[in-house]
N, C-alpha and C positions, 0 to 999 in steps of 0.2 A: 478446596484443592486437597489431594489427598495422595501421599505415599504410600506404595507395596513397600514388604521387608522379605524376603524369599529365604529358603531354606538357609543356604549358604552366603546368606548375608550381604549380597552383594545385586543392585538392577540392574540389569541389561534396558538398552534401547529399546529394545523389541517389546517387553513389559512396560517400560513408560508409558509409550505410546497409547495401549492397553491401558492404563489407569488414569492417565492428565488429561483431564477436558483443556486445563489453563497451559501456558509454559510453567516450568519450573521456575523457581525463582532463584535469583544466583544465592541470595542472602537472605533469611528467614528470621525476622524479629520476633523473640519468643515473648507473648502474651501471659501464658500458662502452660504447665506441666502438669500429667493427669497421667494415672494410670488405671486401667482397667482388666477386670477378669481375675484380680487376685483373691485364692481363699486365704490362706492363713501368713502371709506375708503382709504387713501393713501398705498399702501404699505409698505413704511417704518415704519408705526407706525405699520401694523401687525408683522413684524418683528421682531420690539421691544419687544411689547408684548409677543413674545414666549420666552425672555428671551437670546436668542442664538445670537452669533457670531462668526464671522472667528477666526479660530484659538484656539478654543475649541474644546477640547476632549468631546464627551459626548457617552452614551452607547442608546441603541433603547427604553430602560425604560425609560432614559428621551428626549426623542424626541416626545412619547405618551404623555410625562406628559406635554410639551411644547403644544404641539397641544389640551391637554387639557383646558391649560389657555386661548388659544383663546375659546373656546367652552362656559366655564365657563364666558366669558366676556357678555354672551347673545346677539351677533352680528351675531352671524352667526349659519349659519342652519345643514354646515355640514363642517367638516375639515377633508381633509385626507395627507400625504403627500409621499414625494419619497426623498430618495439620492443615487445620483450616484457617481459612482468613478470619478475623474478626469484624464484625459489619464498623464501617463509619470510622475506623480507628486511620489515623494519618500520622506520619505514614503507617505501612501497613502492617499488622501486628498477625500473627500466627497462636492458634491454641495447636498444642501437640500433647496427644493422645498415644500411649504406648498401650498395647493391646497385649496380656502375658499369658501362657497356660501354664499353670505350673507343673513340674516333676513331682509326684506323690515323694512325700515326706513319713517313708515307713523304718525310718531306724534313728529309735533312741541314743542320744548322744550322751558321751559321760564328758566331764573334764578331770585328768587323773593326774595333777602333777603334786609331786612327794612334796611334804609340807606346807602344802596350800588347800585353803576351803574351798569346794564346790561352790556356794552359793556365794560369794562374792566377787570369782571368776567367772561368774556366767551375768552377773552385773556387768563385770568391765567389759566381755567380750560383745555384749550385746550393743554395749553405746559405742564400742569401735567399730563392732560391725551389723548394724540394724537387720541385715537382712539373714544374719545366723538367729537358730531357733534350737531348740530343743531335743526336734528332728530334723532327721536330712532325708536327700535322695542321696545312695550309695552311688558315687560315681567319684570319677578322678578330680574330675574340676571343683566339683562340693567340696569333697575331701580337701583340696588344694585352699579352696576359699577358706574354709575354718582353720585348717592347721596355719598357715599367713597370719590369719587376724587373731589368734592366741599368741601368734609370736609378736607382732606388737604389744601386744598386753602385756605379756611378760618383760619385753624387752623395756616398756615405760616403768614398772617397775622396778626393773634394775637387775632382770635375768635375762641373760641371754643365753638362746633356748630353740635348738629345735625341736620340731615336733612333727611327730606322727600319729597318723590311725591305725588302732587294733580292733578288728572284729572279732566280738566273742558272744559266748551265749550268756547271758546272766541268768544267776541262779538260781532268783526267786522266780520269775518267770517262765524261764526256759527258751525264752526269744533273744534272737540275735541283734545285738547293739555294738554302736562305734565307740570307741574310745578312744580320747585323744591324747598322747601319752609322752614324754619326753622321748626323741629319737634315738639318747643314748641316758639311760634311766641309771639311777644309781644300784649298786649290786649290794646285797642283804647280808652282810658282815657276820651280824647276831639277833639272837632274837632272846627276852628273857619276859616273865611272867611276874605280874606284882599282886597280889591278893587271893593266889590260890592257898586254901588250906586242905582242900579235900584228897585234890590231885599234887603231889609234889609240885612245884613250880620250875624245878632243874629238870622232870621227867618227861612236863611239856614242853619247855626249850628245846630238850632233843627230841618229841617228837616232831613238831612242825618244822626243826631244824635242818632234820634232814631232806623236809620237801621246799626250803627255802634258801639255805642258806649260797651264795655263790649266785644266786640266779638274780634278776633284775626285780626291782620293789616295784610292785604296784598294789595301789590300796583297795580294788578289787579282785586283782587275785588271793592277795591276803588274807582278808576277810575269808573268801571262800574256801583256804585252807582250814581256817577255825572252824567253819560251819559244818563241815566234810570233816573232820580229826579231832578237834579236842571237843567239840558240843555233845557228837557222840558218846566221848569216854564222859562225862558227866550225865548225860541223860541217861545211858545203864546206871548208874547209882541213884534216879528218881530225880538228880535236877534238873526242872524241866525246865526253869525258869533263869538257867544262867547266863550271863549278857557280859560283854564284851566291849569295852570303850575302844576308842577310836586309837590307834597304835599313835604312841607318840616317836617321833625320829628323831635321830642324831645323825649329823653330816658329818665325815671328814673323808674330805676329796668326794672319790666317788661312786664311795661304800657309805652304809648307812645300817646303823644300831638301832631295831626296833622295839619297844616297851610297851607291853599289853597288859590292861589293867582286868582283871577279872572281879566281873560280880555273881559270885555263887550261887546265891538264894539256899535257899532251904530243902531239904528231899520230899519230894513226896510221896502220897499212898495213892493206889488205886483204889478209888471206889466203885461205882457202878459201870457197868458195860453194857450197853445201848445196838442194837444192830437194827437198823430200818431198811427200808424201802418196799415197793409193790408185789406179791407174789412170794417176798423173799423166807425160806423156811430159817426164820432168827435162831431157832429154839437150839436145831441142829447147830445151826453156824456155831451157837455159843455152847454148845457144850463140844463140840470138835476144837473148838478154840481153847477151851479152858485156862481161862483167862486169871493169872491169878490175881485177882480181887483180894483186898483187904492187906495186902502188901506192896513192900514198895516200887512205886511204879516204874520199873524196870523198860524203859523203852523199845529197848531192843528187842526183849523177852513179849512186848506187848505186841509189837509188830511182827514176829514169828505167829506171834495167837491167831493174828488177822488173816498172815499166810495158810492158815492151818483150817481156820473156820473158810474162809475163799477154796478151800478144795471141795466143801459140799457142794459149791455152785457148779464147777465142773464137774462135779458128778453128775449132775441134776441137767448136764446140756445148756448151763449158761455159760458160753466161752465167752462173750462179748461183756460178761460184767465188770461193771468197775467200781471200786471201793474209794470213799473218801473216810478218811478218818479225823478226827476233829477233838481235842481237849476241852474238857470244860472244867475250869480250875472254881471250886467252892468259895466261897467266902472265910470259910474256916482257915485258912491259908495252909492247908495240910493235905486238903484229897484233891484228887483230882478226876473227873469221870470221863470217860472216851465214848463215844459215838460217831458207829460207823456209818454212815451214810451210804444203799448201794443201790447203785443204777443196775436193776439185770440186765438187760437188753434180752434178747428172742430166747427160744429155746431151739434149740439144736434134740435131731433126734435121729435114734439107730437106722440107716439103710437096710445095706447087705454087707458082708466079707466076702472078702478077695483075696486069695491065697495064692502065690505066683512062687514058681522053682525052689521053693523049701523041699521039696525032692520028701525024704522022713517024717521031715518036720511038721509038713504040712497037715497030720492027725493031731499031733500035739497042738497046733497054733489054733486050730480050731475047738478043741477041747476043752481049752483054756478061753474058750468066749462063751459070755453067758449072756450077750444083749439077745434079744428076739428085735424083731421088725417094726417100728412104732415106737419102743422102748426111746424114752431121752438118752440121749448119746452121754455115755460115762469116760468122758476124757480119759478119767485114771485109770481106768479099765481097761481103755487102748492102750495106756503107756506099760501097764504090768505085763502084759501078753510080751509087748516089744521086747521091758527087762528079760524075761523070762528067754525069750531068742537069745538074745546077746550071752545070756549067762548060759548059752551050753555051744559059746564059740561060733553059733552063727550069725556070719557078717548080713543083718538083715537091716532092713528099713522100713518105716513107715508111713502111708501118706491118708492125709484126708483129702477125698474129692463131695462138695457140695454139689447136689443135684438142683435143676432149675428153679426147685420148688424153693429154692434158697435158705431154707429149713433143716433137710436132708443132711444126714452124710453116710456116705461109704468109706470103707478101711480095708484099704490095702496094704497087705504085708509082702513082699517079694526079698530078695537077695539082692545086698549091695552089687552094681554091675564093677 
């Protein structure tokens, strides 16, 4: 014998009929609970979730209402279910089979409340709520399910807490994740530095101060302060290796005193500079980069290099290249060596020019071009013509159009309309 579950949760007559070889039965002695079609949700925890077990009586109104709470959880995209009689069983015993598809589970979850560990909040929230994970599906009812079952956890613990979702991009990644956050978070008093020698420790108070101080504590935003602001101003002086313990807090009421422990390390040198990839002219790259080698490795100063060596590629009609650069720290625990990894991608090459209502000018713009036809397209070439307009007051523009050969380009200069 077997039940439909329809969109909206609820049979009509008219689908009964449709589906029942047998009558329905007023009362349905449950045998077993099963579930099927789940990937990364266990089954027992959808099971649970529906509330049911062996050996309950229930009627087909709540077998829908069961199959509801799965729905209601925002995990899944569609529920329907079945029960069958069991042969020989007296009286009669039912197996019920709940049928799930689930909602893709594409955003990483954080748990971010001030003075609490990640990894033993996501213990507790998991045995309160078996069927929260790691990831979600971004929706209202998810969001509702997770932020609920952190408030019991907290609240067993002895906070009472509400709680919210914040979507943001994380840093190291660049993909967008939830965060579940206290609804009214405490606000960031002060902030002070313990272990700095290099950088005053009062000079980084007020810097991070002013991007923290009044606003609400979160321990991922935080962190991304440092990473963004003070990692910076030490890696211009060659530390490349300074690290940052975990902020410790102080409460009262509901402001909060942050303490950031700094570990230094040591400066280093640049040593060797490496430029790879297929086609790619290194030699040029590295000496338009000039890179200074053999001093301290200056980050900032190393990463302008990169900017600087990356203009030979647009010269050369690789617009689409991309540069990876990468440390490789010695054993000597002193040098360190960089290697650029670079994907060209295509070569782009010269069309024609197109010179539009420069009226005067239009001898000049041409004058000033020195591609021929076939020539690989010199990015910077187009950009100096353009300088060169603007520096005698004319409001002009510049566009590239690619030809189908998808290779191509033409360059048109005209007057801003």
């Amino acid at each position: 014998m077997r039940a439909g579950y329809n969109p909206d949760m609820r049979l009509c007559a008219a689908l009964a009929a449709l589906w029942f070889v047998f009558p329905i039965p007023a009362q349905i002695l449950i045998s077993s609970v099963e579930a099927e079609g789940d990937q990364r949700i266990p089954p027992a925890a959808i099971v649970r979730a529906t509330g049911l077990s062996q050996g309950r009586t229930v009627s087909v109104t709540e077998l829908d209402g069961a199959a509801q709470k799965l729905m209601d959880t925002g995990l899944f995209l569609s529920v329907t279910y079945r029960y069958e009689p069991v042969a020989g069983s007296q009286p009669p015993e039912y197996a019920i089979a709940f049928q799930v598809r689930e909602d893709p589970a594409d955003m990483p979850v954080r748990l971010e409340i001030p003075g609490m560990d990640e990894p033993p909040l996501w213990r507790a929230l998991t045995a309160a709520e078996p069927l929260a994970g790691r990831a979600m599906p971004y929706n209202d009812r998810a969001i509702s399910l997770y932020c609920r079952a952190l408030e019991r956890v907290l609240k067993a613990a002895g906070h009472e807490e509400s709680i919210a979702a914040v979507q943001a991009a994380d840093l190291d990644t660049g993909k967008m994740e939830v965060s579940l956050v206290p609804a009214r978070p405490p606000v960031v008093s002060s902030v002070r530095f313990l272990g700095s020698r290099v950088i005053d420790g009062a000079l980084l108070a007020e810097a991070v101060g002013r991007l923290v101080n009044g606003n609400r504590y979160s321990a991922r935003e935080f962190r991304q302060v440092l990473l963004l602001n003070v990692q910076p101003l030490y890696e211009e002086r060659g530390y490349l290796k300074v690290e940052f313990g975990d902020p410790r807090l102080e409460f009262s009421a509901d402001r909060v005193a942050v303490t950031v422990t700094v570990a230094e390390g040591r400066p280093w040198t640049l040593g060797r500079v490496e430029i790879t990839g297929e086609g790619v002219p290194a030699d040029a790259m590295l000496k338009a980069g000039n890179f200074p080698e053999g001093r301290t490795a200056n980050w900032r100063s190393i990463l302008e290099s990169v900017a600087a060596a990356e203009k030979v590629l647009a010269a050369d009609g690789r617009l689409d290249a991309v540069s990876r650069v990468m440390r490789r720290f010695r054993e000597d625990g002193r040098t360190v060596d960089v290697l650029i990894a670079i994907t060209p991608g295509k070569q782009y090459r010269f069309g024609s020019l197109e010179v539009s209502a420069l009226g005067e000018f239009e001898a000049r713009c041409r004058g000033r071009w020195t591609l021929n036809p076939g020539d690989p397209f010199n990015k910077l070439r187009a950009e100096d013509v353009l300088r060169d307009l603007l520096a005698q007051n004319i409001k002009a523009r510049m566009q590239f159009k690619v030809q189908p050969d998808g290779t191509t380009i033409d360059v048109v200069y005209s007057l801003v309309p």
